[in-house]
C-alpha positions in Angstrom: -3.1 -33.1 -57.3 -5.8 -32.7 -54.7 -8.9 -30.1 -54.5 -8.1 -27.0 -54.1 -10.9 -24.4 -53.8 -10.7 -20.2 -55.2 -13.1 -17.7 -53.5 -13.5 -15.6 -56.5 -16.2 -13.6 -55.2 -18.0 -13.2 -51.9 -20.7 -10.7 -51.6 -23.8 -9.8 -49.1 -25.6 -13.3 -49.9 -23.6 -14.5 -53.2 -20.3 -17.1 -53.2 -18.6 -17.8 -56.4 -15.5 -20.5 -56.2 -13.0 -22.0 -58.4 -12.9 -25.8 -57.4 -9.5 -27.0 -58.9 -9.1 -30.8 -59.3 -12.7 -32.1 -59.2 -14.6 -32.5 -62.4 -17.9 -31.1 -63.2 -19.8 -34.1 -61.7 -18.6 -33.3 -57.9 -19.5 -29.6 -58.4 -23.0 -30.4 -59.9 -23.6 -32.7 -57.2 -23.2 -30.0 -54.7 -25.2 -27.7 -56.5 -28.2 -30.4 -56.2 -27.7 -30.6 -53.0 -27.9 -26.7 -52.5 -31.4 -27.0 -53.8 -32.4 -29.0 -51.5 -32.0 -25.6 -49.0 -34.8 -23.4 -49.1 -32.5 -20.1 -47.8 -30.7 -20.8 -51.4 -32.2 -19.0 -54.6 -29.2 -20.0 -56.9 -27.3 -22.8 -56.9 -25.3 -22.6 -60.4 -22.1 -23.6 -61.7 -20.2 -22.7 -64.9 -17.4 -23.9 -66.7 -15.7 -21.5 -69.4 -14.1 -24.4 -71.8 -14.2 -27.8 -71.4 -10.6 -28.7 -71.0 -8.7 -25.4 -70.0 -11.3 -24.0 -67.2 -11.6 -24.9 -63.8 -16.0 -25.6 -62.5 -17.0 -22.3 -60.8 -19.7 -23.3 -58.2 -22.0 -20.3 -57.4 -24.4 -19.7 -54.4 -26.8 -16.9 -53.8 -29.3 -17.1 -50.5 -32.7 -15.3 -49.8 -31.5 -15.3 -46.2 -28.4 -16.5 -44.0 -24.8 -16.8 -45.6 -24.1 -18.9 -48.7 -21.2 -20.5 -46.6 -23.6 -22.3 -44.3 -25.7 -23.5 -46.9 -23.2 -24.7 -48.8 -21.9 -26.6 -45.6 -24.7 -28.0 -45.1 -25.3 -29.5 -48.5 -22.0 -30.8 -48.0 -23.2 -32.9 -44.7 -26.0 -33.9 -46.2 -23.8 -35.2 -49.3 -21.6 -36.9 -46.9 -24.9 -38.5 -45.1 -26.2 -39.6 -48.6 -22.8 -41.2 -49.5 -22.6 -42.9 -46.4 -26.1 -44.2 -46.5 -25.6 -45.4 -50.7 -21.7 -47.3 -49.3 -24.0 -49.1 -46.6 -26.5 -50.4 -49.4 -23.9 -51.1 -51.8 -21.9 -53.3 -49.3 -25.4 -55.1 -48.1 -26.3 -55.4 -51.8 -22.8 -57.4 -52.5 -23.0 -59.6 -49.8 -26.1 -60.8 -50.8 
């Protein structure tokens, strides 16, 4: 089973989605990353029960729309991965 995302709730400024098939890990990764944005003022996620629920990833901004900043910390995720697999490959062929 692959990701699969919920938009739970979307509201002037606030996002809250379900991400099925990902662990807690990928979601809190993204919600670092959302801090990294200054338009965000929460960057959250929850998770009702430890083996039944699925992570809930919410996203509030001061200004613009919670979609874009969480698009954004998604590039910059993807730039980040891409810079660690570079290092990692350099760091085994040494």
């Amino acid at each position: 089973m692959g990701m699969e995302l919920k938009v739970l709730k979307k509201e002037d400024k606030r996002l809250v989605l379900e991400v099925q098939g990902e662990t807690i890990g990928f979601v809190n990764a993204l919600r670092e990353e959302l801090w990294n944005d200054k338009s965000v003022s929460e960057a959250a996620f929850r998770k009702e029960h430890p083996y039944l629920a699925e992570p809930k990833l919410i996203v509030k901004t001061s200004r613009g729309e919670p979609e874009v900043a969480l698009e954004k910390a998604c590039d910059r995720l993807i730039e980040k991965l891409g810079e660690f697999r570079e290092k990692f490959k350099a760091e085994l062929k040494s």
